[in-house]
Biopython code that builds the backbone (N, CA, C, O; Angstrom):
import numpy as np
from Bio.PDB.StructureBuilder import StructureBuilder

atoms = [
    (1, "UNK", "N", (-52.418, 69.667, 70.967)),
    (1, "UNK", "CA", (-52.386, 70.785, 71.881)),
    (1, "UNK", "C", (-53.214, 70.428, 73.116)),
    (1, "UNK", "O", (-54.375, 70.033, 73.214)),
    (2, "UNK", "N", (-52.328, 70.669, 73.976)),
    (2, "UNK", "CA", (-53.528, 70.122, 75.651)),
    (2, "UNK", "C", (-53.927, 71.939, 75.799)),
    (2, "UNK", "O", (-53.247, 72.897, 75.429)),
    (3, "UNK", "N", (-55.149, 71.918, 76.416)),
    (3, "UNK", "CA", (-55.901, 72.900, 77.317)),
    (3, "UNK", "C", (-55.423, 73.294, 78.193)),
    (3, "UNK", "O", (-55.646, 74.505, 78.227)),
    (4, "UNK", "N", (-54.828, 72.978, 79.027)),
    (4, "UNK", "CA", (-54.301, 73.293, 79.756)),
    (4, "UNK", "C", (-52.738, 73.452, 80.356)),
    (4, "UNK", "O", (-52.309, 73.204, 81.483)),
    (5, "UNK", "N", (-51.915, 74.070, 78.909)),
    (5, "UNK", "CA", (-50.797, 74.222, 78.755)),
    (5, "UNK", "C", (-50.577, 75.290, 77.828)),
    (5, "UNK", "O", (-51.210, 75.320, 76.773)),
    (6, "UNK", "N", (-49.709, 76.200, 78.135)),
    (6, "UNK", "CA", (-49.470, 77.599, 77.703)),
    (6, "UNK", "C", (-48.192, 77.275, 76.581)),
    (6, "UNK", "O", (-47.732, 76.178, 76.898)),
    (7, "UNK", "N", (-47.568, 77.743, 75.574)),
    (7, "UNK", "CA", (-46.486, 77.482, 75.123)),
    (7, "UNK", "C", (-46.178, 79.533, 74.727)),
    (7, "UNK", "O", (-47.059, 80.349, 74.459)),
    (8, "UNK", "N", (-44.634, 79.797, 74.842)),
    (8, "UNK", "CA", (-44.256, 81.451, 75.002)),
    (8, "UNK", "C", (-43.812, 81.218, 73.341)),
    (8, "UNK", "O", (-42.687, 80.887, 72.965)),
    (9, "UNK", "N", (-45.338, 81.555, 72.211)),
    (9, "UNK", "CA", (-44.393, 82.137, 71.183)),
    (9, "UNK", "C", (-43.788, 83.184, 70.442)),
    (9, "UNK", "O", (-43.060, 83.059, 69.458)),
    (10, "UNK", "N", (-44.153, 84.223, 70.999)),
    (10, "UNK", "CA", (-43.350, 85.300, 71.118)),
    (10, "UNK", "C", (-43.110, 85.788, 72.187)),
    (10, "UNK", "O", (-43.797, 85.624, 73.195)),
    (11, "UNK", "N", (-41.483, 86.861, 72.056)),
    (11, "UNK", "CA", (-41.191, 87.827, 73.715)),
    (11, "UNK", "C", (-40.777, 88.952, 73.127)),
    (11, "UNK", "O", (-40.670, 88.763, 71.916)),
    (12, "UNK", "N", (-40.451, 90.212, 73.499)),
    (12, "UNK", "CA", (-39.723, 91.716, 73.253)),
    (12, "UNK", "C", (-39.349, 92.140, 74.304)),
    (12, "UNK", "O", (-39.934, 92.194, 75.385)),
    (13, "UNK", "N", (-38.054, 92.550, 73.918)),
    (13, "UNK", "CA", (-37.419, 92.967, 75.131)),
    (13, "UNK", "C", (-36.829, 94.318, 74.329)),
    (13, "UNK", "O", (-36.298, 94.142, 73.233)),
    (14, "UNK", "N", (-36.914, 95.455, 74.804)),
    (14, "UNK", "CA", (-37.052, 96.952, 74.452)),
    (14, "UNK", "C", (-35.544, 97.323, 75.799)),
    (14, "UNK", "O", (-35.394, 96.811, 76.909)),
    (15, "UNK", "N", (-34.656, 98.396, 75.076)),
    (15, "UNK", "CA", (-33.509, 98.765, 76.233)),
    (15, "UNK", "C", (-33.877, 100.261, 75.698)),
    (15, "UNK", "O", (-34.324, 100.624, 74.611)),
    (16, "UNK", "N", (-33.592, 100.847, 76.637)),
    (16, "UNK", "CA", (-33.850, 102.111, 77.292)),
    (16, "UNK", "C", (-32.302, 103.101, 77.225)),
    (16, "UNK", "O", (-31.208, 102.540, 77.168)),
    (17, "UNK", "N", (-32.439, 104.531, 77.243)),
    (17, "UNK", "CA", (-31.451, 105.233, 77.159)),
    (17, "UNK", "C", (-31.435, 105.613, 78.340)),
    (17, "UNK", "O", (-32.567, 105.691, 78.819)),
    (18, "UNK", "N", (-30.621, 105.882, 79.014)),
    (18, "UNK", "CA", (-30.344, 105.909, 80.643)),
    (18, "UNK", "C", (-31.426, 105.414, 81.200)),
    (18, "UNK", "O", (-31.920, 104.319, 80.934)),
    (19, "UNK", "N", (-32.057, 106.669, 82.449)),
    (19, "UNK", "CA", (-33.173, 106.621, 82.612)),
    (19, "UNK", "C", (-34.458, 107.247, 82.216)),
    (19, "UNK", "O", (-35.456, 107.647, 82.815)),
    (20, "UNK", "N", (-34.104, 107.190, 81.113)),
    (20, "UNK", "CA", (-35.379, 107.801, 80.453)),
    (20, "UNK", "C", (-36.310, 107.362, 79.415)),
    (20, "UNK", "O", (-35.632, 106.406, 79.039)),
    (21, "UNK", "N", (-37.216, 107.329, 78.755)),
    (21, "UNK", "CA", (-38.256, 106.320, 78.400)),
    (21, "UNK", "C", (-37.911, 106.036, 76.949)),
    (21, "UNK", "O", (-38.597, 105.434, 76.123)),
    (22, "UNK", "N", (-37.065, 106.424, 76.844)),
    (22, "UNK", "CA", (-36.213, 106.522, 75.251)),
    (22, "UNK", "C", (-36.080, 105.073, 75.011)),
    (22, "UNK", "O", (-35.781, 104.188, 75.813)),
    (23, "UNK", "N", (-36.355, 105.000, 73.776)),
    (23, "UNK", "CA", (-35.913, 103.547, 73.530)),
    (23, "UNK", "C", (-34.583, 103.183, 72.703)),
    (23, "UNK", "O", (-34.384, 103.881, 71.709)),
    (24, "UNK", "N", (-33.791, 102.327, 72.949)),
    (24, "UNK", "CA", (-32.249, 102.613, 72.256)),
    (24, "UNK", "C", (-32.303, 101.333, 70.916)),
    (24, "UNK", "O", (-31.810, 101.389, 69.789)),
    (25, "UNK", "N", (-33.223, 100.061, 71.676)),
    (25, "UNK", "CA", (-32.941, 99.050, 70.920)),
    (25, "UNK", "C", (-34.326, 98.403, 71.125)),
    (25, "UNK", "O", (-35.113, 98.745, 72.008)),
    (26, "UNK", "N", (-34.542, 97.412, 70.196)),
    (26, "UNK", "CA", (-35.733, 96.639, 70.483)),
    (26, "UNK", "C", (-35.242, 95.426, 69.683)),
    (26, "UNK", "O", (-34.690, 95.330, 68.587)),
    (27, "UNK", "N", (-35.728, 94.303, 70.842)),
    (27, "UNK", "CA", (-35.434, 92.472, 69.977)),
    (27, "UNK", "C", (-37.077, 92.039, 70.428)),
    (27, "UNK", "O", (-37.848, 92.303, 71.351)),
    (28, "UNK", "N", (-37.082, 91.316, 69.333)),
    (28, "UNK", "CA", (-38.368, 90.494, 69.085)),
    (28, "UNK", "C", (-38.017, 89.100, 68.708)),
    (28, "UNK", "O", (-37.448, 88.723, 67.684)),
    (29, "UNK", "N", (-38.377, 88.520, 69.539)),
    (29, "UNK", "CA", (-37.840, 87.110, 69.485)),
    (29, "UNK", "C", (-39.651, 86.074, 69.106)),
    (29, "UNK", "O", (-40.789, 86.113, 69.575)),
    (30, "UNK", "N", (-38.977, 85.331, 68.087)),
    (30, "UNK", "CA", (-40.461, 84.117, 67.627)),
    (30, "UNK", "C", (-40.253, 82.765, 67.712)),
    (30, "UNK", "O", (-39.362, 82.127, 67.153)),
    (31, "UNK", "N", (-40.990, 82.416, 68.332)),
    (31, "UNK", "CA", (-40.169, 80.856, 68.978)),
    (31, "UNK", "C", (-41.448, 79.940, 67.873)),
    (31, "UNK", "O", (-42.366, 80.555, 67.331)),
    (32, "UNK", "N", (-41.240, 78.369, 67.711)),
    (32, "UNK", "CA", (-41.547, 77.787, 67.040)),
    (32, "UNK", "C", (-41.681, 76.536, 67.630)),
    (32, "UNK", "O", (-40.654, 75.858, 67.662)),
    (33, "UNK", "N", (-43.057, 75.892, 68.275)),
    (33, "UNK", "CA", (-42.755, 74.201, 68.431)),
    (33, "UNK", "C", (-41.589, 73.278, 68.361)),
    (33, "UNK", "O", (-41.172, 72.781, 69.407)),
    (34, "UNK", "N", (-41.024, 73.006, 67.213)),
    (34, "UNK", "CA", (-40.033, 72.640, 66.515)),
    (34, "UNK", "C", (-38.494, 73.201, 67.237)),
    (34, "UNK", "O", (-37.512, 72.482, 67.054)),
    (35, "UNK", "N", (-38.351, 74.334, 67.952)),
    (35, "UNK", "CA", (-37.464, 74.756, 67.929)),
    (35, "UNK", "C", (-36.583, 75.881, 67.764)),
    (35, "UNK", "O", (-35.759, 76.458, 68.473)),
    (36, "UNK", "N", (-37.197, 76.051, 66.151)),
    (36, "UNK", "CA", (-36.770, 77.052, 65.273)),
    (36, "UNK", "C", (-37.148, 78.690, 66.374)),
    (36, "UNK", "O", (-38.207, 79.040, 66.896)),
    (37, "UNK", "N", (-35.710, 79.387, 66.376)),
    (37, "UNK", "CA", (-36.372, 80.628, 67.273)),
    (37, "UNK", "C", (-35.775, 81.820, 66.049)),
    (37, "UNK", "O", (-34.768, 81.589, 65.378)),
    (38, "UNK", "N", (-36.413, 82.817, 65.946)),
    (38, "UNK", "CA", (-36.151, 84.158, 64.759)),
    (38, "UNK", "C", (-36.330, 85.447, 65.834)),
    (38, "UNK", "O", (-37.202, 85.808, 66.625)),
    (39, "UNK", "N", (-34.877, 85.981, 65.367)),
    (39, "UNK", "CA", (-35.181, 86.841, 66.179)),
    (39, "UNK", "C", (-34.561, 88.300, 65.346)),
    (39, "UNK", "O", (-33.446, 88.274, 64.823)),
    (40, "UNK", "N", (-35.613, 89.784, 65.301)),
    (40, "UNK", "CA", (-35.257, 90.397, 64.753)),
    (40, "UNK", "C", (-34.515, 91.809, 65.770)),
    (40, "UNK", "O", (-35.247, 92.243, 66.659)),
    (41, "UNK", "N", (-33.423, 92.320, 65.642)),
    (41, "UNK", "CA", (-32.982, 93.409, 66.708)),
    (41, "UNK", "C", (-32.911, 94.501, 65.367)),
    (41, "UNK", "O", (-32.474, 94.417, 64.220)),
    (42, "UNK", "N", (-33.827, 95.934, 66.456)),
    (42, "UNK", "CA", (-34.193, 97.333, 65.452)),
    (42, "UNK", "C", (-33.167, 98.106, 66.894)),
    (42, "UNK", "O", (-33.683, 98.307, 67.993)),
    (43, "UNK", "N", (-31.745, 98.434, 66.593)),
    (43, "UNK", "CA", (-31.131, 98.835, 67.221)),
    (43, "UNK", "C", (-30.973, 100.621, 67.057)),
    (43, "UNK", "O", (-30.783, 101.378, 68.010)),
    (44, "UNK", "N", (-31.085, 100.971, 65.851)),
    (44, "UNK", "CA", (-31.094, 102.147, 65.746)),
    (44, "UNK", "C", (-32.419, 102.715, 65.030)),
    (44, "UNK", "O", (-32.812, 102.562, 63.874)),
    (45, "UNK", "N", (-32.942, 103.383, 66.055)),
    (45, "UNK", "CA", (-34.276, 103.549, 65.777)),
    (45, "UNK", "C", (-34.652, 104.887, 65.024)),
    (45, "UNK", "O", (-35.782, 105.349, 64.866)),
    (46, "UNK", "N", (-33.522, 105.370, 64.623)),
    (46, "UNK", "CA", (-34.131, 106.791, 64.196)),
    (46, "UNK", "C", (-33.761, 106.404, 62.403)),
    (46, "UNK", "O", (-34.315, 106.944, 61.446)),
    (47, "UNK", "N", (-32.716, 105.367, 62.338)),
    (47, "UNK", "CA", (-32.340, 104.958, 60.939)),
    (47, "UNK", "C", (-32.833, 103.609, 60.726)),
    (47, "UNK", "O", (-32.257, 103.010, 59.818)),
    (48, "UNK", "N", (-33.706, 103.014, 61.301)),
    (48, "UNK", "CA", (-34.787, 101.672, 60.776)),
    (48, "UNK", "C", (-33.141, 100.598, 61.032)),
    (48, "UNK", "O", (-33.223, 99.685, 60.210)),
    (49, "UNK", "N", (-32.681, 100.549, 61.315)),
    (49, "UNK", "CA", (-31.473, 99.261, 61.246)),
    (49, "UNK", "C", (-32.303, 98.145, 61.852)),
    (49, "UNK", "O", (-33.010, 98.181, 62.859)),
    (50, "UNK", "N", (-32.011, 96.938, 60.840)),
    (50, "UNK", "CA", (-32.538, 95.781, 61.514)),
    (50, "UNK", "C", (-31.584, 94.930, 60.870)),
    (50, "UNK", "O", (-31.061, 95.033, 59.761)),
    (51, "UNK", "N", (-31.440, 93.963, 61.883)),
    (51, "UNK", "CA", (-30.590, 92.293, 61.914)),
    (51, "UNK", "C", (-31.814, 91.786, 62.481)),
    (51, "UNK", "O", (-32.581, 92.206, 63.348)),
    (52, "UNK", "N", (-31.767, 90.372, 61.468)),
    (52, "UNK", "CA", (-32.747, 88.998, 61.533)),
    (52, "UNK", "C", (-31.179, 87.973, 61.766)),
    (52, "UNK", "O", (-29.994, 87.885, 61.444)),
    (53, "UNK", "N", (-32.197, 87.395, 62.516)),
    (53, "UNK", "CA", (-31.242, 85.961, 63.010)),
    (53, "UNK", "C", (-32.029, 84.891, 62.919)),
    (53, "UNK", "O", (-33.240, 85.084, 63.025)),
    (54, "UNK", "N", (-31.603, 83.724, 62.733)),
    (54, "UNK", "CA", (-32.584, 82.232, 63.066)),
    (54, "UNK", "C", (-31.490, 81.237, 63.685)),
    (54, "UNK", "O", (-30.288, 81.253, 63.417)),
    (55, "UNK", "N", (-32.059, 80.484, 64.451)),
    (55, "UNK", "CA", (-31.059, 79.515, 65.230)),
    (55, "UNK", "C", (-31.834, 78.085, 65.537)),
    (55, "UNK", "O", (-32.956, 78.094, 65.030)),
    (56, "UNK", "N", (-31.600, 77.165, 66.065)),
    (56, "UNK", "CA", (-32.658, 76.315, 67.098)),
    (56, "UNK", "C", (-32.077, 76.032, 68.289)),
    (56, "UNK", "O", (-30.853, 76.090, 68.413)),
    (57, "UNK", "N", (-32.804, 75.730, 69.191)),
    (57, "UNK", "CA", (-32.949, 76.244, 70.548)),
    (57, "UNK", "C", (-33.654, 75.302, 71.086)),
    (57, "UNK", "O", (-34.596, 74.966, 70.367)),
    (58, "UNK", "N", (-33.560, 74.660, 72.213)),
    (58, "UNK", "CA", (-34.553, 73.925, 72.946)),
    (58, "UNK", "C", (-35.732, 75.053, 73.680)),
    (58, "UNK", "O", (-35.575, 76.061, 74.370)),
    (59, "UNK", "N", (-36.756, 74.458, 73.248)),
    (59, "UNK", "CA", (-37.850, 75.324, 73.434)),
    (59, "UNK", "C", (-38.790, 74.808, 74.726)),
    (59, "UNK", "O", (-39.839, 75.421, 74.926)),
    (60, "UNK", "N", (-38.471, 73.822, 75.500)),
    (60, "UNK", "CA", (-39.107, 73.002, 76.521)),
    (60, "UNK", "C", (-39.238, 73.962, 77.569)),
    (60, "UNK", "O", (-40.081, 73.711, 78.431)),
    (61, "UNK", "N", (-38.597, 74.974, 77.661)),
    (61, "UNK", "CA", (-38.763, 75.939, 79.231)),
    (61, "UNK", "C", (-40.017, 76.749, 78.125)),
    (61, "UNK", "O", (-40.480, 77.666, 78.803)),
    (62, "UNK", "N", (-40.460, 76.745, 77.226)),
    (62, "UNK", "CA", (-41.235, 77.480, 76.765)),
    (62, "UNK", "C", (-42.801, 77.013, 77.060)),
    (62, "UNK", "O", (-43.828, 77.646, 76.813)),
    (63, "UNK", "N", (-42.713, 76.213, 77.432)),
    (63, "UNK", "CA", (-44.235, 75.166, 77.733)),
    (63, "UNK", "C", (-44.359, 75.564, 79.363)),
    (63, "UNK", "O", (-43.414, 75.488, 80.149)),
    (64, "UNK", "N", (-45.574, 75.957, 79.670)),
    (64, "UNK", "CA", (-45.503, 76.048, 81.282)),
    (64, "UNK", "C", (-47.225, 75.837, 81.488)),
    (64, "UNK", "O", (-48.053, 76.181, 80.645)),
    (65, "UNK", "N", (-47.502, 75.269, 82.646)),
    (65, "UNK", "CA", (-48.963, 74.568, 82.957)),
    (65, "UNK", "C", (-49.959, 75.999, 83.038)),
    (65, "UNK", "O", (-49.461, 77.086, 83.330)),
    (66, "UNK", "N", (-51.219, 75.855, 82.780)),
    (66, "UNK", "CA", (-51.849, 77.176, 83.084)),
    (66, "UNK", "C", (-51.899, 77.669, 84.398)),
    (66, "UNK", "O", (-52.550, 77.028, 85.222)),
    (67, "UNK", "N", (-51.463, 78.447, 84.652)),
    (67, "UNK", "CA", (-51.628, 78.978, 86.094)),
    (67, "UNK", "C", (-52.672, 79.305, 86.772)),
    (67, "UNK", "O", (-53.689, 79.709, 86.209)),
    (68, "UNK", "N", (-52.550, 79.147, 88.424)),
    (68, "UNK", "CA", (-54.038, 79.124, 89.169)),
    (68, "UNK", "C", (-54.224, 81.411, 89.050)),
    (68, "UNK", "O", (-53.239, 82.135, 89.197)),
    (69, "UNK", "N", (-54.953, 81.690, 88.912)),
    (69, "UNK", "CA", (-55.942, 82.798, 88.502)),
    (69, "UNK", "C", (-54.928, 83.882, 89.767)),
    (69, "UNK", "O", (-55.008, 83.775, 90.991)),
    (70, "UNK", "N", (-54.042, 84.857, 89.004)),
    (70, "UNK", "CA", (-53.323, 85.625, 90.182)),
    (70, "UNK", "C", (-51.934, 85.045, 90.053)),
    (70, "UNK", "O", (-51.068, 85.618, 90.714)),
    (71, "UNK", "N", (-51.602, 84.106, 89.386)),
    (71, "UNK", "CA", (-50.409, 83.107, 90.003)),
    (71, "UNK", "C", (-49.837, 83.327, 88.734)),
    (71, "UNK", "O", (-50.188, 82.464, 87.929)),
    (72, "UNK", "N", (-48.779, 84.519, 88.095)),
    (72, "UNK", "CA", (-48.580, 84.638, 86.754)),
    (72, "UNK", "C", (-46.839, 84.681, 86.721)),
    (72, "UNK", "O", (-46.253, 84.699, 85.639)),
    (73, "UNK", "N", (-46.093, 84.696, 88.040)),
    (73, "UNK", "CA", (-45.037, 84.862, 88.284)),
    (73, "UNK", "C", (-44.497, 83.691, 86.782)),
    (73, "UNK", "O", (-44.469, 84.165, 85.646)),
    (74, "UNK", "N", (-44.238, 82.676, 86.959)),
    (74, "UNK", "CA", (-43.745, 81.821, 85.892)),
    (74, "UNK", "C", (-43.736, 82.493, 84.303)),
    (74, "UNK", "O", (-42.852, 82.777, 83.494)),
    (75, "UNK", "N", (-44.796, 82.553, 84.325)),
    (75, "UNK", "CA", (-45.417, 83.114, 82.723)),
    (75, "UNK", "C", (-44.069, 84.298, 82.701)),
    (75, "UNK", "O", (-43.442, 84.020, 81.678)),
    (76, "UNK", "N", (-43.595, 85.119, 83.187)),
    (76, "UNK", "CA", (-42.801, 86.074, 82.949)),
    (76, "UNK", "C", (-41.967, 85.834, 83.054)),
    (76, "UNK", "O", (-41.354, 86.902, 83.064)),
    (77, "UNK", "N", (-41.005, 84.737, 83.220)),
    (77, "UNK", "CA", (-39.602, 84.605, 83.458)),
    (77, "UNK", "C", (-39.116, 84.686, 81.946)),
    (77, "UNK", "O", (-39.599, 84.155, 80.945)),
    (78, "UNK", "N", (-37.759, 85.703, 82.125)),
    (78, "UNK", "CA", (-36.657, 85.708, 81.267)),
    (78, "UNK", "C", (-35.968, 84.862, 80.397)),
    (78, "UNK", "O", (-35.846, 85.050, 79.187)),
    (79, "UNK", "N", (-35.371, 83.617, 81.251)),
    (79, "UNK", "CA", (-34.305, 82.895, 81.377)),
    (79, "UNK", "C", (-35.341, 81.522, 80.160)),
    (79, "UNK", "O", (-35.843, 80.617, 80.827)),
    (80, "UNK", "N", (-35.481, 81.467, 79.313)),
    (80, "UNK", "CA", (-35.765, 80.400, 78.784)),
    (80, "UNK", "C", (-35.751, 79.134, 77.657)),
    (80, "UNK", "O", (-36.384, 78.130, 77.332)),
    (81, "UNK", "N", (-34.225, 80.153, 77.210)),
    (81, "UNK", "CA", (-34.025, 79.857, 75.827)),
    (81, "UNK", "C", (-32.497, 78.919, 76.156)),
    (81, "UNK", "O", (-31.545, 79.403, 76.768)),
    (82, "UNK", "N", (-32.536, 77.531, 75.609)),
    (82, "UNK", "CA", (-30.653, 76.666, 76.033)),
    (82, "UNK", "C", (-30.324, 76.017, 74.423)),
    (82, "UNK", "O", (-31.062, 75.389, 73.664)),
    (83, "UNK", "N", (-29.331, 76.327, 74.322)),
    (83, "UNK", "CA", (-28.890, 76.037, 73.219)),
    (83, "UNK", "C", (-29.102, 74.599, 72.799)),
    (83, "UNK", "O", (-28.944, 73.816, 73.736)),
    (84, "UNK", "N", (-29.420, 74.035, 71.629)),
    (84, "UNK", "CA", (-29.961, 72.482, 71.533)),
    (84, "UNK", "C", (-28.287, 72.007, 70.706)),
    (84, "UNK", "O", (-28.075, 70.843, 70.366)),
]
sb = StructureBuilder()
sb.init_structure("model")
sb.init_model(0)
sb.init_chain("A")
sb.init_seg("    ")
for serial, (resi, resn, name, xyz) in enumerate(atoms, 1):
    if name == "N":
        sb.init_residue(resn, " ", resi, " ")
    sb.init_atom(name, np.array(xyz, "f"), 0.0, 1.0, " ", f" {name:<3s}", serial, name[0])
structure = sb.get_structure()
C-alpha cells in the first residue's frame, strides 16, 4: 500500500421518487483489489427486496493519487467501473 494513494472501496448510489426526498432504490457497490466488485440493490424499500450480484471488473480507475487539500473533484467521479 503506498501513502499516498487513495483506492474507492465502496460507493452508494440512492434514486429518488420524483422530486422528492423519497428514496425508491438504493445500490451499494464493494469493490476489491483483485477486482472482485459485489453489489447489493434494496429496490423496494417498504418490502426489504434485495438482489446481490458479484462480477469482476477492472478496478484501475479505482486508484487515484491523494489530492492537493480542496482539490476533491476526482475522488467523486461516477464513471469508474470497465468490464475486465
Amino acid at each position: 500500500m503506498q501513502p499516498s494513494v487513495l483506492f474507492l472501496t465502496h460507493a452508494i448510489f440512492r434514486e429518488f421518487v420524483g422530486g422528492t426526498d423519497e428514496v425508491l432504490c438504493v445500490k451499494t457497490f464493494a469493490f476489491n483489489k483483485d477486482g472482485h466488485v459485489f453489489m447489493e440493490e434494496r429496490s423496494n424499500l417498504a418490502t426489504d427486496s434485495v438482489v446481490e450480484r458479484a462480477a469482476t471488473f477492472s478496478v484501475v480507475e479505482n486508484w487515484e493519487e491523494y489530492p492537493p487539500f480542496g482539490d476533491y473533484a476526482r475522488l467523486c467521479r461516477e464513471e469508474r467501473t470497465k468490464m475486465a
